[in-house]
C-alpha positions in Angstrom: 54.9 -123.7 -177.7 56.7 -121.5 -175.3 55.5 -119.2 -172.5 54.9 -115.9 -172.5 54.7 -113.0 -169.8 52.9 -110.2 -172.7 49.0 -110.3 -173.3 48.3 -108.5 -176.7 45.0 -106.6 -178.3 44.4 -110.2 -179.7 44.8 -112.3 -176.2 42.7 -109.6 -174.1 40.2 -110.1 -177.5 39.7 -113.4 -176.6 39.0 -113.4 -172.6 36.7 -110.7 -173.6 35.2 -112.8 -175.6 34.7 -115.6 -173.5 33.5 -113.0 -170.4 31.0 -111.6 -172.6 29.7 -115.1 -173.6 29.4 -115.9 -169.9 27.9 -112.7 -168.9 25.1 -112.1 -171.7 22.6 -115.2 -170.2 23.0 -113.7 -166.8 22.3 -110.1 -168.0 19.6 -111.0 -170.1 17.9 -113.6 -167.2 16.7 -112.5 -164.0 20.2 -111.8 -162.9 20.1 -115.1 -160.3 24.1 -115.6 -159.1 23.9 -118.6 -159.7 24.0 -118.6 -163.4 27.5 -117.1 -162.7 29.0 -119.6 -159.9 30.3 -122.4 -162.4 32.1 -119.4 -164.0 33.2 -118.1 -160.8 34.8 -120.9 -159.5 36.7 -121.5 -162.7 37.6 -117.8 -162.2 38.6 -118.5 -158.6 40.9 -121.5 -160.2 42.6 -119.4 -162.4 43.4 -116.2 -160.0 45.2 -119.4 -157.9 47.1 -120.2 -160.9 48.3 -116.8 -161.5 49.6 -116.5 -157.8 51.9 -119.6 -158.8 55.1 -118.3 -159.8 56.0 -122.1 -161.2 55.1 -125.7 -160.6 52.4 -127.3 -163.0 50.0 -124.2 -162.2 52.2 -121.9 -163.2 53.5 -123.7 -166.2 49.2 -123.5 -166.8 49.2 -119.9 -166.3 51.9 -119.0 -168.3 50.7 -120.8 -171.5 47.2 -118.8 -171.3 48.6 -115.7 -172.9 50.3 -117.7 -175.4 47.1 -119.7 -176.4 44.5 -116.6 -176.1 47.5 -114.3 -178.1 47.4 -116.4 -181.0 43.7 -117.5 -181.4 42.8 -113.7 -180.3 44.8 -112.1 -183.4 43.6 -114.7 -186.2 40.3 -113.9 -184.6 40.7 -110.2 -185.2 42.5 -110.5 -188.4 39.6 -113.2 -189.8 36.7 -111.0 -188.8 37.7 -107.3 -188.5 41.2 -107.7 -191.1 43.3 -105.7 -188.6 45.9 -107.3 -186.6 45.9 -106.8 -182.9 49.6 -108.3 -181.7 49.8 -104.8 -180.0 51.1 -106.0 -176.0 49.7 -104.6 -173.3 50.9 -103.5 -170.1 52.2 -106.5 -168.2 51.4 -107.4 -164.5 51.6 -110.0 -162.1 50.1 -111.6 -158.7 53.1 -111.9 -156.5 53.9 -112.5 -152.9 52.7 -115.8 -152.8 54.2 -117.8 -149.7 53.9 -121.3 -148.4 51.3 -121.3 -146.5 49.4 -119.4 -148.7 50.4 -122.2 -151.8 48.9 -124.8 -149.2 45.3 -123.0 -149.6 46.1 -122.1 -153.5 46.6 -126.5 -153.7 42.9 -126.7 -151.6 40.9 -124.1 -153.5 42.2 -125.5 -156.9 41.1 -129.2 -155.7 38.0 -127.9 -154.5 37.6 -126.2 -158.4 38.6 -129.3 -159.6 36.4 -131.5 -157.9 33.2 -128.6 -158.8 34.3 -129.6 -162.5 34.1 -133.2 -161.8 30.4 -133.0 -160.5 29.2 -130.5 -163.3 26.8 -130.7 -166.5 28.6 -130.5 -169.9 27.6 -126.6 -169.6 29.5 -125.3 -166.5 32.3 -127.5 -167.0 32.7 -125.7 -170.1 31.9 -122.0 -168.0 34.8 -123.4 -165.2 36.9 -123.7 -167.9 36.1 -120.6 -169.7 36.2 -119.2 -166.4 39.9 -120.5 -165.4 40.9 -119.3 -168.7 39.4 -115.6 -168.2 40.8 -115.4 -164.5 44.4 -116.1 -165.7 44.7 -114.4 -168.6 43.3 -111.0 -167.3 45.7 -111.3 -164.6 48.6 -111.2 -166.9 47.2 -107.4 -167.4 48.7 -104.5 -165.1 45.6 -103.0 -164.2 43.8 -106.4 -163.1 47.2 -107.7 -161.7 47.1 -104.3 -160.0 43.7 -104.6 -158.4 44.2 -107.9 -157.4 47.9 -107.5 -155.9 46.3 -107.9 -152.2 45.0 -111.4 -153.2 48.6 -113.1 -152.3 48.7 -111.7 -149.3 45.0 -112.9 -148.4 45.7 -116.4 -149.2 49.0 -116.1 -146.9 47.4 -115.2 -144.4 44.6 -117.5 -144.2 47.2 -120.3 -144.3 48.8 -119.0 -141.5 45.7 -119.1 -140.3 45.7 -122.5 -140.9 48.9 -123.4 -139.6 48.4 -121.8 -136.4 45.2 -123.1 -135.5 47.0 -126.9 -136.4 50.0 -125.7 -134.1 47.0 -124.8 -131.3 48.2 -121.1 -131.3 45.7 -119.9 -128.7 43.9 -122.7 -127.9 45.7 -123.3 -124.7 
C-alpha cells in the first residue's frame, strides 16, 4: 500500500460517514458534550498526526486517504453504482516545529492513554475520531481553517521550554 497526498469523492464519503455515525446519538439525545468527548479526543489525535510531516505519525496520516479512498469508492460504487475517485483539492497542516512536536508526542500519549481506559464504544469513537480528524485535514478547506493549529502547538511548547529554562522566573 502506498501513501497518498489526494482525498477523493470516495475518501471524503467515508469520514462523512463515520462523522455522521458519531454525530446522529448526540443530535438525537439531549445534546450532553459528553457523548462527543471520546470522539473528540480521537479527533484531537488525528489533527496531531496531520501536523507530522513524517515519523510513525506521519507515516499514519498519510495512509488515511489511502484506506478511506478505497473503501469510500467501493462504498459508493456498491450502493449508489457511481464511482467517486474524483480528488479533491489538497491541503495540508504545516509549520510544525520542535517544540511544538514535543506537545504533538504529549497530546497523542494523553489520546492514547484515554483509549486505553475506554469501553469497547469510545475506543471505537477515538478511533473513528483519529480517522475523521486526519483524513479531513488532507482537504484544502479544513487544512485551510486549521493552518493556525501548528503555530498554536509551537507556541505552547515554547511555552514550555521557557518556563523549564525559568524565563521570567528570576
Amino acid at each position: 500500500m502506498t501513501a497518498t497526498e489526494k482525498l477523493t469523492l470516495g475518501g471524503l464519503l467515508l469520514a462523512l460517514i463515520i462523522l455522521t455515525c458519531n454525530l446522529y446519538p448526540w443530535w438525537r439525545g439531549n445534546r450532553d458534550m459528553k457523548l462527543l468527548a471520546a470522539f473528540g479526543k480521537g479527533n484531537l489525535g488525528g489533527l496531531c498526526a496531520a501536523m507530522c510531516p513524517g515519523g510513525i505519525l506521519g507515516w499514519v496520516h498519510s495512509r488515511t486517504g489511502t484506506v478511506g479512498n478505497g473503501i469510500g469508492e467501493r462504498t459508493s460504487q456498491a450502493t449508489t453504482g457511481t464511482t467517486s475517485g474524483q480528488a479533491l483539492t489538497t491541503g495540508q497542516l504545516v509549520g510544525l516545529g520542535a517544540t511544538g512536536a514535543a506537545v504533538v508526542v504529549i497530546t497523542v500519549l494523553l489520546v492514547s492513554l484515554a483509549y486505553k481506559e475506554a469501553g469497547k464504544k469510545d475506543r471505537r469513537r477515538i478511533i473513528g475520531g483519529a480517522y475523521v480528524g486526519s483524513t479531513l485535514s488532507l482537504t484544502a478547506g479544513v487544512a485551510g481553517a486549521l493552518a493556525w493549529l501548528p503555530e498554536a502547538f509551537n507556541g505552547a511548547g515554547d511555552a514550555v521550554v521557557a518556563f523549564f529554562q525559568g524565563a521570567g522566573l528570576l
